[in-house]
Every structure is written in structure tokens, then in C-alpha cells.
N, C-alpha and C positions, 0 to 999 in steps of 0.2 A: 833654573836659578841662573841670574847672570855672573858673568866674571867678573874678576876685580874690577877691570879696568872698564868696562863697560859701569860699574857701581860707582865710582869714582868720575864718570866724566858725566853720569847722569845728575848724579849731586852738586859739581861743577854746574850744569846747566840748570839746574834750577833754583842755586843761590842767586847766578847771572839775573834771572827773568824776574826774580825777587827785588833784584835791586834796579833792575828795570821801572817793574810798576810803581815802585815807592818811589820814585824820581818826583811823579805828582803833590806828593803829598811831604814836602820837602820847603822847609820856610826861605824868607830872604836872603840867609847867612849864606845859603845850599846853590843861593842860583849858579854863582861861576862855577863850582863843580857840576849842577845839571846843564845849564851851557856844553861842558865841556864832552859829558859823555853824549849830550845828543849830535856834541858834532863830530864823535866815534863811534857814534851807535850801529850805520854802516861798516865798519872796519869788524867790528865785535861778532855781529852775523858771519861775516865770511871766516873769524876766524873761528866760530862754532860752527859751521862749514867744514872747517879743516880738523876741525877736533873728534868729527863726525866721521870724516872720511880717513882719519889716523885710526880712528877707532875701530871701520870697518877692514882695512888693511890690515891691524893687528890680528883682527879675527880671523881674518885668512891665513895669517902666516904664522899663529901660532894655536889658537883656539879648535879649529878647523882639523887639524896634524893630531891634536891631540886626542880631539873626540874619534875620529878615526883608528887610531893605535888602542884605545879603550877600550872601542868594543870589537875588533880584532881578540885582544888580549883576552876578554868576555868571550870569545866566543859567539857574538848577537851577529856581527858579521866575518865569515870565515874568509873574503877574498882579500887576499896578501896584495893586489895588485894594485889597492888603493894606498898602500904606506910605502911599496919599494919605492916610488917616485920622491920619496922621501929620505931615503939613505944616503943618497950622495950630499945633504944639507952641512955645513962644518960646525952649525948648533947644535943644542943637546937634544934638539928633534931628531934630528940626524941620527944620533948616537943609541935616543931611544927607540927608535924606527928601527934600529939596526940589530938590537938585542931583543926586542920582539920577534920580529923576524927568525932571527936563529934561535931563542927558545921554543917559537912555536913548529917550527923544524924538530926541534931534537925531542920534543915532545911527542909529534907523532912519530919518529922513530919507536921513541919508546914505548908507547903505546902500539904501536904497530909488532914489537919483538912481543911483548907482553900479549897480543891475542895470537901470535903464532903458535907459543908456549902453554897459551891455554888450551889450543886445538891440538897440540902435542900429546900433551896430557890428557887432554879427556878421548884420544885416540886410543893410547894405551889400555886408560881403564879399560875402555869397552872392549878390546881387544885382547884382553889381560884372559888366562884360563881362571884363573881364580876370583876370586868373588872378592868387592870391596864394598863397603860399606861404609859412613860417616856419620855417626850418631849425634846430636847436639845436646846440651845439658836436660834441655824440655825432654829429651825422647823423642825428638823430631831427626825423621832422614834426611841428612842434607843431598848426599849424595850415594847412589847404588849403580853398581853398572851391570850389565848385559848378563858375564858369570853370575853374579848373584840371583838375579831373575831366574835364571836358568834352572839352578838350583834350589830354588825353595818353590817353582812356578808362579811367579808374578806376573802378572800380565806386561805386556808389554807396554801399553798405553799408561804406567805406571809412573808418578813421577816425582821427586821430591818433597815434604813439604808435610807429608804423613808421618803419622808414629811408629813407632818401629811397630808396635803389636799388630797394627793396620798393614804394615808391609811384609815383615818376615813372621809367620805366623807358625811360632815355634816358642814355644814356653822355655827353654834351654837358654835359647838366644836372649832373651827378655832379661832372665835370671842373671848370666853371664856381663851382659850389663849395668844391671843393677850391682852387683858384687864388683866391678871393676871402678863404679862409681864411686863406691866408698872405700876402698883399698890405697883407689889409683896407682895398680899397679899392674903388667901385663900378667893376663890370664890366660889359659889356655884349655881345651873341654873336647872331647868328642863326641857328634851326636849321629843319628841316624836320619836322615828325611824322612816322613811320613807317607809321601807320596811314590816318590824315585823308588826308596829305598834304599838312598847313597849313604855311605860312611862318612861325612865331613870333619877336617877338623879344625875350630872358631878358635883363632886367635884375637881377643881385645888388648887392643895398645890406649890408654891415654893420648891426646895430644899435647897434655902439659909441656911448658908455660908457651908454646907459642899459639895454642889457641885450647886456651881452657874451658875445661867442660868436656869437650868434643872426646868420642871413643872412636876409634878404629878398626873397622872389623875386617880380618880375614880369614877368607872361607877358604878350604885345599879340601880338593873330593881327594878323599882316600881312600875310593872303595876297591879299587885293584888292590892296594897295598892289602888290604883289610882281607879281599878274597885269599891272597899269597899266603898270609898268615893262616889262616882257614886250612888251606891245601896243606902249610909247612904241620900244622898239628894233626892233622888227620894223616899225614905221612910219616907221621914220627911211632904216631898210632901205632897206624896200621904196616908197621916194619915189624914195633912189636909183636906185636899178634902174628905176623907170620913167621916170626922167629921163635917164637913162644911157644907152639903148638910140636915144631920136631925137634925141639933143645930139651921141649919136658918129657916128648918119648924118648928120646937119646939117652935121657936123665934115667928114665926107669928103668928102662932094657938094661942099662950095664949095673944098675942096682939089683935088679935081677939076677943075670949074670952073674955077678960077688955071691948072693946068697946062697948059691948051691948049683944054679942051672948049667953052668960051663960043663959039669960031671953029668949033662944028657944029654948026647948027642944031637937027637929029633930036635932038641928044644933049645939048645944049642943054635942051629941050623937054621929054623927059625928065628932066634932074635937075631940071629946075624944078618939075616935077608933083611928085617925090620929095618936094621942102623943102615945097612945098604939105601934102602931105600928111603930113609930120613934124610942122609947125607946127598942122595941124588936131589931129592927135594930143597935143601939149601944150599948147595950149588946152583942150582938152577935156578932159585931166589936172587944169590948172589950173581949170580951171571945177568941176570936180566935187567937188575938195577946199576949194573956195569953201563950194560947195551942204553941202556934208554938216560943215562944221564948223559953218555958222550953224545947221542942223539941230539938231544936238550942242548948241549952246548956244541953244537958245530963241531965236534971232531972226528967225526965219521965223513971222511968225504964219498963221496959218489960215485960211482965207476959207470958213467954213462955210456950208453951204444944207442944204434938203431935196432929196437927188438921190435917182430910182429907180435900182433896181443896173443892171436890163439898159440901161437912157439908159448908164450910166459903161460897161458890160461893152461896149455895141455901138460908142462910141465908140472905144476904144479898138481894139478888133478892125477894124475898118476903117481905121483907119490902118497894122494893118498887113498887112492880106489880101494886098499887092499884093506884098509882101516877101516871105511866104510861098508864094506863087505861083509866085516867080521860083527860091526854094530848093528846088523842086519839091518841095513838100510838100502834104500834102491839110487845108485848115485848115475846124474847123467848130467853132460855138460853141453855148450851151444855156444860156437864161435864161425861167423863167414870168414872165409881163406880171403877174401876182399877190403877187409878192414885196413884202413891208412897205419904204417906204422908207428909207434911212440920211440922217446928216447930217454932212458930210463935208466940206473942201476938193476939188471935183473934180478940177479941174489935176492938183492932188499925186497924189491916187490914179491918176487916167490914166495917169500918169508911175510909179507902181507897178506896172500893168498892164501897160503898152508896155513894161517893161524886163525884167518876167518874159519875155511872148509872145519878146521881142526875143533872151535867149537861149536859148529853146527853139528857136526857128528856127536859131540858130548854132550848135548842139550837134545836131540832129537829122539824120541822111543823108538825100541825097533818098529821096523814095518812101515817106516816114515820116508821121505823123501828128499834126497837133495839136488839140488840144480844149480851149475855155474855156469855162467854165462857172460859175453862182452859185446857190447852193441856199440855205435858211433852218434855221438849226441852233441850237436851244438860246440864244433871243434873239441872234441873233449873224448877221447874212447873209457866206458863205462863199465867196470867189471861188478860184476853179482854174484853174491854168494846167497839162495835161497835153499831155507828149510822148513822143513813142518813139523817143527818142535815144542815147546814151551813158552815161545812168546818171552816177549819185554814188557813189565806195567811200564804204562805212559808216566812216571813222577819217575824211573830209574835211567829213561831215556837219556835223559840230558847229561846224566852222569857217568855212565858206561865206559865213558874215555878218560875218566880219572883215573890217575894209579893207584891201585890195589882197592878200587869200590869192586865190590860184590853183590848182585843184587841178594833177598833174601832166598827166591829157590834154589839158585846158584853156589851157595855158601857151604850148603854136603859137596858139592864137586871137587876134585882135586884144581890145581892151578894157583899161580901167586896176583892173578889180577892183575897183571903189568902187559900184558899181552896185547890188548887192544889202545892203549898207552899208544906202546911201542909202532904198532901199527898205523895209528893216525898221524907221529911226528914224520913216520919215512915216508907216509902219505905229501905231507906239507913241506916236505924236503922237494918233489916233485912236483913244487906248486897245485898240489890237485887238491881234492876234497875228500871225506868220509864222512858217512853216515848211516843210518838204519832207519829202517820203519816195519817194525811190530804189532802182531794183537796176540795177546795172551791167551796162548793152548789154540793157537793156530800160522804159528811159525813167526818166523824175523827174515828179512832182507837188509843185508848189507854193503851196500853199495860202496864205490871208490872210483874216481875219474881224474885224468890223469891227460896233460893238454896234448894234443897230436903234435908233434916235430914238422918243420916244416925245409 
């Protein structure tokens, strides 16, 4: 399209040439005027000449400036290098040369902070332990990050643009959605994974009114939380239960007692040994859940030395040869006088040895065998307590070192089950480890290692 003034000086020239040709055809009245222009008809060329060449100067100096700053401004061409030549101008080329310039400046500032902000944030998400999720009105995921994959196994190669049912495939999730949709209000659910086996818990928010439609999902694995709770009821349990068991003989002996017994001596004599022995048993209850909660919390400290193994292993095994003995058991232990020494609380450890030996001796028939022993493994000295007892099923393994679990042959025995508890934390006070490996009705091995000092 031409510019004005090119429209204008074209139309100009071609009324000129109009009244050029008509000159001919112009009667006698006309001749002194055609005379006149023919004898400016030179003069008239040059000055469309000049009209021609004002023309093409304007183009330059304003047409030319302009189309330049337009498609800058567009964007068609991005080099600024062609309009700064143009800012020092004292017209409004100048002026809009100049304000081009600096908004396309502040523009990629802005643009430039704006995809920082997005790399900020989409660091975060993926970064985030917890799972997010963006739902849109369709049920389309806008956006999931790395937690959530993790969480329900999505693959990785997985990526926007799917339905939630295509992505988290979890009927919970689905449901919680749709009830949030028509509520529009924050919801909140616990579910299980299918897979993991995690505890999660689905928070849906709304994103009303700044971007309507959209849900918000956050995921929190709760499954620690979830196990603590687990632990906190089975320990509340099993407090009862072993509080239960010498408070209701306590209860009868002295019900007993009242009725008449006091006036027999023999039987007399007897229930008293009884309460003796009920009150030693809840004592020792109570003492133990003393010991292993100040464990639990750091308030036992350490009374560390340089001990050699076999000094803590023969300690320990002499105190209880004599137990052993009497459970007719064949007891033998195996320590080299060359072993690197540890640095250790001894007490505590003793008290982790004497309570392994102690139920291997109570879990073993007579005529069985025990063996203790400490070897050197991979910076680490290794003590063993092996028996040829009753064995552990493999499903109570794992549980053994919970407070007060009892397996089912175990459960006639005496003891409050806090024992091996106790024994794993003062283990993990020394950085070391504990464990077992059994087969049933052909003994148990219990192991403990414990870092060498250096």
C-alpha cells in the first residue's frame, strides 16, 4: 500500500499529464493558454522532477524509520541496531525510536525474570518430597512432578496432557476429585498404594477464582507416621497384656488369702512366694521400660573405653556357664587373643551378650548346644551367639526386635519381650548392627558388630 504522500503526489501527476494531452484537443479561445503552457512545459518536468525527488527524500527520512521500528516492535525483525541510529533524531521518530527501544528492553527483562521464575518453580516441584499434582476441569493433568510418579509408579517418560484415570490409577484419587469438583471445597482422604504399599495422605484444594476448574492435589507418604501409630497400639496393647497377667494373680492370691488361707501356714508360704514372684516380674517390667525409653531418647550416655573383645566375650560367658550348666546344655565359646580392640561402653555390651546367651539357654532343650563366639569382618569385630534350639519362623524374623512381640512358641516362656528391644538400640548407640538367622527346630544365630576403634 502506498503512503499518503506518495498517493497524493501520484494523483498530482496524473491530473498534470491529463491536462497535458488535452492541450490538443483545445479550440481557438485555449490557444494563448496552450501557447503558454507549452512554453513551461520544460519548467513543469523538472518541477515533477523535484516532486519526485521530495518524494523519494521523504521516504527516506520518514517512511523508511518507520517501517523499521514496526517490525522491530513485531518482532519480524529483532536487530535494534537498525532504529538506534535513529534516537538521536529531535522528531517524533526520534522519540518513537526511543521508546521502542526501551520497551523492548524492559520487555525482555521481563520476560527474562518470568522464565527464571518458571525454572524456579518447576525445580522445586520436582524437587519437592511430596507429590503435586494439577488437575483441569476435563480431568486432564496439567501438571505432575517426579514425588507423584514416584508414588503411584508412573513411568517416567510420562507427561501432561493425560487423564487423571490414565495417570494416577487409583479409583480414591478419581473419586476425591470428582467430590471436590462439586463441593469446591478443600478435601482431604487417606489411601493406601496398591503397589508400594504406602500410606498417603490426598489433600484436593480448588484453584478458585484464579484459575477455575483446576484441582490441586497433594500427596504426603505417611507411612512412617502410619507404622508409629501401629507400634503406639500394639505397645499400649501389649503393656496391657503384661500388666494384666501379674495384677490378676496378685488380685487372687490376696482374694485368697482374705478367705481363710492366711490361718495355713504351708499355703500361706506359698501364696507369698507367688506375690514375691509376681512383684519381681513387674518390677522388672517396669525397669525395663524405664531402661529402653531413656535408650530411645538419648539419655543414657556411654561410658566409652578401649575394651578387647574376648575380655567383654569371656565376661560375659562366665556369668552365665553356670545357667547353662544347670539347663543341661553343652556351652563353649571361641575368641583369638589377636582380635583389634573396640571402643565401647562394656556394661551395655555385657548386658547385650548375657541377654542374647540368656535366651538361647531358654529356648534350647537340654542336651543342645551353645556357642559364642567373635571374629574380625570387614573393619567391624563380630560377636555370635549360636544355639541349637527351637528356631525362629521366617514371618516373626523381622519382628523380633519390636517391643514386647512374642513369637507364638515363645509366648509359655517367662520374660516381658523388651529384651532384644533393648539390645538392638545399645547395639545402634555403637553404630553397629544386629541381627539373626534361623531355621526352625534347628537353632538361631545371633549376630552383633560393632566398628573397631582406631
Amino acid at each position: 500500500m502506498p503512503s499518503l504522500f506518495w498517493q497524493f503526489y501520484l494523483g498530482f501527476l496524473l491530473i498534470t499529464i491529463l491536462i497535458l494531452f488535452s492541450i490538443p484537443t483545445l479550440g481557438i479561445v485555449d490557444i494563448s493558454l496552450r501557447d503558454l503552457l507549452s512554453t513551461y512545459y520544460p519548467h513543469l518536468l523538472v518541477l515533477l522532477l523535484l516532486e519526485a525527488a521530495s518524494a523519494f527524500l521523504f521516504q527516506t527520512l520518514t517512511q523508511k524509520p518507520l517501517r523499521y521500528i514496526r517490525r522491530f516492535l513485531t518482532g519480524k525483525d529483532a536487530d535494534s541496531l537498525k532504529i538506534e541510529k535513529y534516537i538521536h533524531r529531535p522528531d517524533e521518530i526520534g522519540a518513537l525510536a526511543t521508546v521502542a527501544i526501551k520497551n523492548a528492553s524492559q520487555s525482555d527483562d521481563i520476560i527474562a525474570d518470568l522464565i527464571s521464575q518458571q525454572r524456579y518453580l518447576a525445580s522445586i516441584l520436582e524437587n519437592l518430597n511430596d507429590g503435586i499434582c494439577i488437575v483441569d476441569h476435563n480431568g486432564i493433568v496439567r501438571i505432575v512432578n517426579q514425588a507423584t510418579k514416584r508414588m503411584f509408579n508412573i513411568p517416567e517418560n510420562a507427561v501432561s496432557g493425560q487423564t487423571l484415570v490414565e495417570t494416577i490409577r487409583h479409583y480414591k484419587v478419581q473419586e476425591l476429585w470428582q467430590e471436590c469438583q462439586q463441593k469446591k471445597v478443600q478435601l482431604t482422604m487417606q489411601l493406601e498404594t496398591s503397589i508400594n504399599r504406602n500410606y498417603l495422605q490426598c489433600i484436593a484444594t480448588p484453584l478458585d477464582p484464579y484459575s477455575e476448574g483446576n484441582i490441586l492435589f497433594l500427596f504426603q507418604d505417611i507411612t512412617r507416621l502410619h507404622q508409629l501409630e501401629v507400634v503406639r497400639r500394639d505397645f499400649v496393647s501389649n503393656v496391657s497384656h503384661e500388666l494384666r497377667t501379674p495384677l490378676t494373680s496378685l488380685k487372687l492370691i490376696t482374694e485368697t488369702l482374705s478367705d481363710g488361707a492366711m490361718n495355713d501356714p504351708p499355703a500361706q508360704q506359698r501364696f507369698l512366694a507367688q506375690m514375691e514372684k509376681e512383684i519381681d516380674n513387674l518390677t522388672q517390667l517396669v525397669q525395663e521400660l524405664l531402661e529402653l525409653s531413656r535408650i530411645e531418647s538419648g539419655l543414657v550416655p556411654l561410658q566409652k573405653k578401649i575394651v578387647a573383645p574376648c575380655a567383654l566375650l569371656e565376661s560375659a560367658a562366665n556369668r552365665m556357664q553356670v545357667q547353662a550348666e544347670r539347663a543341661g546344655l553343652h556351652f563353649s565359646r571361641e575368641c583369638s587373643e589377636k582380635l583389634p580392640s573396640i571402643m565401647i561402653d562394656e556394661a551395655r555390651l555385657e548386658q547385650v551378650l548375657i541377654n542374647l546367651i540368656h535366651n538361647a539357654i531358654k529356648f534350647t532343650p537340654p542336651g543342645g548346644n551353645i556357642h559364642v563366639s567373635a571374629i574380625q569382618q570387614t573393619g567391624t569385630i563380630v560377636f555370635a551367639v549360636q544355639d541349637t534350639g527351637i528356631g525362629i519362623p521366617q514371618k516373626d524374623i523381622d519382628r523380633i526386635f519390636e517391643r514386647f512381640y512374642k513369637t507364638d512358641r515363645s509366648r509359655s516362656k517367662s520374660g516381658t519381650g523388651l529384651g532384644l528391644s533393648i539390645a538392638r538400640h545399645l547395639v545402634q548407640a555403637h553404630q553397629g548392627k544386629l541381627w539373626v538367622e534361623s531355621v526352625v527346630n534347628q537353632g538361631s544365630t545371633f549376630y552383633f558388630s560393632i566398628p573397631i576403634s582406631h
